[in-house]
C-alpha positions in Angstrom: 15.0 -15.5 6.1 11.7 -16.8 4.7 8.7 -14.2 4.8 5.0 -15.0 3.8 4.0 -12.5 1.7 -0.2 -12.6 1.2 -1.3 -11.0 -2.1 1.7 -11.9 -3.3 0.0 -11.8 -7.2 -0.9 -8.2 -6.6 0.5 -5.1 -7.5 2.9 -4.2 -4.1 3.0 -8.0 -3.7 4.6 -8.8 -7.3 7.4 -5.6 -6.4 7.9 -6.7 -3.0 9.0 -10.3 -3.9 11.3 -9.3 -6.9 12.8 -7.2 -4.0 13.0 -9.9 -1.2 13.7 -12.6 -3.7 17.1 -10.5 -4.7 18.1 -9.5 -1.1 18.3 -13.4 -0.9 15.0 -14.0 1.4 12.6 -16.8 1.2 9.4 -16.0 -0.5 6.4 -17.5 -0.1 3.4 -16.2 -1.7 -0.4 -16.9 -0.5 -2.6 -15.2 -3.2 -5.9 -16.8 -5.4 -3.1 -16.3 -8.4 0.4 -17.7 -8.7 3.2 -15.1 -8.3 6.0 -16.3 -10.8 8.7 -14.5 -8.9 8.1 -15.9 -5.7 10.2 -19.1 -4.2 7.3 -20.9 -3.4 3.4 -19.7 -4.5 0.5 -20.9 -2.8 -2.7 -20.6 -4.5 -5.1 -19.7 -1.9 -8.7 -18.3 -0.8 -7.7 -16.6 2.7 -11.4 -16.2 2.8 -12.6 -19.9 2.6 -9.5 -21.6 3.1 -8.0 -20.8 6.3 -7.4 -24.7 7.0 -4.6 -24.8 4.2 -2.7 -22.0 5.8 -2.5 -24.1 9.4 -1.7 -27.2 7.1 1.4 -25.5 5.8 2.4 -24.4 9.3 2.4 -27.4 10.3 4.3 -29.6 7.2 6.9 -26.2 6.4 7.3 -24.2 9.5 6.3 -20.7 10.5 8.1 -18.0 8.8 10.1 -15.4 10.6 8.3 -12.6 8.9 4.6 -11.9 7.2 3.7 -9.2 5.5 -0.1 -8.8 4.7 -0.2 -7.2 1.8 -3.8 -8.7 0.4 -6.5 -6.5 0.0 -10.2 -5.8 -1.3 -9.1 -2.4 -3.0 -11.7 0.5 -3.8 -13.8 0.1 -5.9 -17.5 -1.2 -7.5 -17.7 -3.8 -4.1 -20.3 -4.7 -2.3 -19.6 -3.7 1.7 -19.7 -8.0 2.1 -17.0 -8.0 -0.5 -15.2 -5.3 1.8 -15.6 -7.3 4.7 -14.4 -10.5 3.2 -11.4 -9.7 1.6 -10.4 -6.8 3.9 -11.3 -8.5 7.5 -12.0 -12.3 7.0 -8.8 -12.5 5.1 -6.9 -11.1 8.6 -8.8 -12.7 11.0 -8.3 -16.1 9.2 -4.3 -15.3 9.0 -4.2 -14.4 12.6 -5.8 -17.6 13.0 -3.5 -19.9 11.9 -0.6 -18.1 13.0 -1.4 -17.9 16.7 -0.2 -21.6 16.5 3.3 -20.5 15.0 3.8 -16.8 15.8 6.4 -15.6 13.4 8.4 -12.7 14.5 6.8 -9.8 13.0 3.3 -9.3 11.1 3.8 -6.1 8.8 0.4 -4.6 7.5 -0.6 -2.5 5.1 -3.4 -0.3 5.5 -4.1 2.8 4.2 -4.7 6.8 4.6 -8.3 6.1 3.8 -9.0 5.3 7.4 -8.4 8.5 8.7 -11.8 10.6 8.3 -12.1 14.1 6.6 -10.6 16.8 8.3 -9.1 20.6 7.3 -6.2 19.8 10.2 -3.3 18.9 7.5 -1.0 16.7 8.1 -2.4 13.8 9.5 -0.7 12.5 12.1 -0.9 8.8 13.7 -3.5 10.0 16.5 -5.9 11.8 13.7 -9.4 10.0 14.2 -9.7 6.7 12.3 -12.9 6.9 11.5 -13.8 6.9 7.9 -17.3 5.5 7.4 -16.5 4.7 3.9 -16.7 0.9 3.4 -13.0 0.3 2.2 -11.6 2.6 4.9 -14.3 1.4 7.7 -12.9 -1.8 6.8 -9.0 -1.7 6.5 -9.4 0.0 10.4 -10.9 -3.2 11.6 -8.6 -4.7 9.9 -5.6 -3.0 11.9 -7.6 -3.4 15.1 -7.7 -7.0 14.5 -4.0 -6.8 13.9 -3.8 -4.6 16.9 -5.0 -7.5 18.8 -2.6 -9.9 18.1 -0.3 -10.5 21.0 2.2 -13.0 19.7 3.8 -11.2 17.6 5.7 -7.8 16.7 3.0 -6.0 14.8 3.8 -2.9 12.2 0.9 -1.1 10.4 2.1 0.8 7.2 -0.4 3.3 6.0 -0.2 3.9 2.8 -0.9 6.5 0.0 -2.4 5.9 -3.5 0.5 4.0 -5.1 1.4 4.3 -8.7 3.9 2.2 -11.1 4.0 0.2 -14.1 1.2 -2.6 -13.4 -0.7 -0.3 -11.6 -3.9 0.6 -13.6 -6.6 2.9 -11.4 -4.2 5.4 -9.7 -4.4 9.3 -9.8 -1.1 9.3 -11.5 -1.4 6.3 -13.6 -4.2 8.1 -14.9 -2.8 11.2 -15.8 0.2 9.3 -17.2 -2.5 7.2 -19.9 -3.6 11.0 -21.3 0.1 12.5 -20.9 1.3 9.1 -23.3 -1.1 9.8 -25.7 -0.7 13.8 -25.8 -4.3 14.3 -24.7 -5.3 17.2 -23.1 -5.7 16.7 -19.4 -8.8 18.4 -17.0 -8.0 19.0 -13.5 -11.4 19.1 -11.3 -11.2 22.1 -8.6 -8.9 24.1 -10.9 -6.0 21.6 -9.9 -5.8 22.6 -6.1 -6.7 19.5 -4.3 -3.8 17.9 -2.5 -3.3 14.4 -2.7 -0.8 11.7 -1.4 1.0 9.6 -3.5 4.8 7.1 -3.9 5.6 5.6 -6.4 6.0 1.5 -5.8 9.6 1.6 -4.9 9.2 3.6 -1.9 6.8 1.4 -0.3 8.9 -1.4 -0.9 12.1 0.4 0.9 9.8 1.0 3.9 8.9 -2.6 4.1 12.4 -3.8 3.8 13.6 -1.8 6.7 10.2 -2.8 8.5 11.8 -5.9 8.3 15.6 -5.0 9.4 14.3 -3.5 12.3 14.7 -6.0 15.2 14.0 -3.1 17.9 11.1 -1.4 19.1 8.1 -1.7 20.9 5.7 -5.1 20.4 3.1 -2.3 18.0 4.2 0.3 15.7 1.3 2.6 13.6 2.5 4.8 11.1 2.0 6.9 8.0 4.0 6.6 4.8 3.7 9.4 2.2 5.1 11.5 0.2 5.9 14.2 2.9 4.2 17.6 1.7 1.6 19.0 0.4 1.0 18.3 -3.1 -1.6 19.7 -5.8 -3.0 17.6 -8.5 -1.6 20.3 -11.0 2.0 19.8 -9.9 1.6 16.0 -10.3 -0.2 16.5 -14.1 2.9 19.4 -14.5 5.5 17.2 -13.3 4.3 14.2 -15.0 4.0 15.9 -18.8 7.7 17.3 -18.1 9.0 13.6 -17.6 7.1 12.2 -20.3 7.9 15.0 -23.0 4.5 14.9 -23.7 2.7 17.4 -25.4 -0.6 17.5 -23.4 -2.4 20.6 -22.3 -3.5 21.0 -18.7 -6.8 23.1 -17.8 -7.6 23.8 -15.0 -11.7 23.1 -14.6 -13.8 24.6 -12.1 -15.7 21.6 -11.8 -15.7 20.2 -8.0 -13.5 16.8 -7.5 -15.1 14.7 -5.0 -12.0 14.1 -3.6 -10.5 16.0 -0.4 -7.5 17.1 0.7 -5.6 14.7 2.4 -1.5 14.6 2.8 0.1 12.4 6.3 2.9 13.1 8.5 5.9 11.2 8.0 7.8 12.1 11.1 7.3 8.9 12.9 8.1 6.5 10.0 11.8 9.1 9.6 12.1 8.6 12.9 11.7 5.6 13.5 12.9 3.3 9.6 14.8 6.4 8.3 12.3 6.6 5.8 13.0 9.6 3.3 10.4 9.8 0.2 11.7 10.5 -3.4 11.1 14.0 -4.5 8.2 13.7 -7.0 10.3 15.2 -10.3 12.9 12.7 -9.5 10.1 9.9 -8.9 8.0 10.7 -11.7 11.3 10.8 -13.9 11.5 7.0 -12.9 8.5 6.2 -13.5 8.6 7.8 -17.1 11.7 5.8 -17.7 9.7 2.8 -16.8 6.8 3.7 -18.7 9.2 4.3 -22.2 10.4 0.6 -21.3 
């Protein structure tokens, strides 16, 4: 099977094609850096250089399967530097494949586009309506995916991810101060509930995204990690698996994050998707980490 995998440098792209690559699929990565792991990488500006992608249609073939995993992540961006690498980027790939459709388009968005609310979980029909610029902008995004006819379209939205590679997580954060024994302040005492998988679950979803033949022509849904979860029992968790010796305090200061957690019901339903437990997924990461 060959799949186009776009951001295929970044962090999910780099663990997605090590993935594909072994389950004996195709890669071809379309990032502005290589991707050593892939079959084929593309160098490429999906921004200014749409007319490459509708070259390579043409000389190579459409691929059964894309998933559009590149991404203006949050950030220090301008809102044009939202808009371009967050909505140019998909309307130019729509673009060129509407003259090859491949069989499925797999997206992945995020929770961010779901505005503030005190109704936990969110579910798939929560209001998508974040006015900040990367969520505003994913959800255009997935409306411009939403668009697109010719194909079999599945949005992922996804939770903060963490892993080895990735730098400006929640968790990878916590796991820089629990690797060097620092002490560790948790904003709003530790209570605010946040969302997170590590890399390898993601990559599971996407895999069966792909297996699945069946189903209706758009599928929406939320990946996380299934409950609610405080910061403290990520920082608790996360010193266990490390052995570290860091101290956690609980600060009164106010986070300005909110509490935010999805429903996974759809995406269990629907991929059989089951999250790791977080001791067991921290545990891996840890492992990871020591290596």
């Amino acid at each position: 099977m060959k799949i186009w995998i776009t951001g295929g440098a970044g962090f999910l792209g780099r663990h997605l094609t090590r993935q594909l690559v072994s389950d004996g699929c195709k890669v071809v990565s379309l990032s502005r850096r290589a991707a050593p792991d892939a079959d084929e990488s593309i160098p490429i500006d999906l921004v200014n250089e749409a007319h490459r992608l509708r070259r390579h249609l043409e000389t190579d073939g459409p691929p059964e399967v894309v998933v559009h995993a590149a991404s203006r992540q949050p950030g220090r961006f301008s809102f044009k530097e939202f808009v371009a690498g967050n909505v140019l980027t998909t309307r130019n790939l729509l673009d060129a494949l509407s003259a090859a459709p491949p069989r499925q388009v797999i997206y992945t968005s995020t929770l961010s586009v779901y505005s503030r609310s005190s109704d936990l979980p969110f579910t798939e029909k929560h209001p998508a309506s974040n006015p900040d610029p990367y969520g505003a902008t994913k959800r255009w995004a997935e409306q411009l995916m939403e668009s697109f006819k010719d194909s079999k379209i599945t949005i992922l939205r996804l939770p903060s991810l963490y892993g080895v590679g990735q730098a400006d997580s929640f968790v990878d954060g916590l796991a820089k101060l629990a690797l060097r024994n620092e002490p560790i302040d948790l904003f709003s005492r530790g209570r605010t509930i946040r969302d997170a998988l590590h890399i390898t679950d993601v990559v599971s979803a996407i895999r069966k995204c792909i297996q699945q033949t069946s189903g209706g022509q758009l599928v929406l849904m939320n990946l996380g990690c299934g409950r609610p979860i405080r910061s403290i029992e990520y920082a608790r968790s996360l010193v266990e698996a490390l052995h570290s010796q860091s101290t956690i305090t609980e600060s009164d200061k106010e986070t300005s994050h909110f509490d935010a957690y999805a429903s996974i019901s759809l995406a269990q339903q629907l991929i059989g998707f089951q999250p790791t437990e977080l001791k067991e997924s921290l545990r891996i990461y840890a492992n990871e980490l020591r290596a």
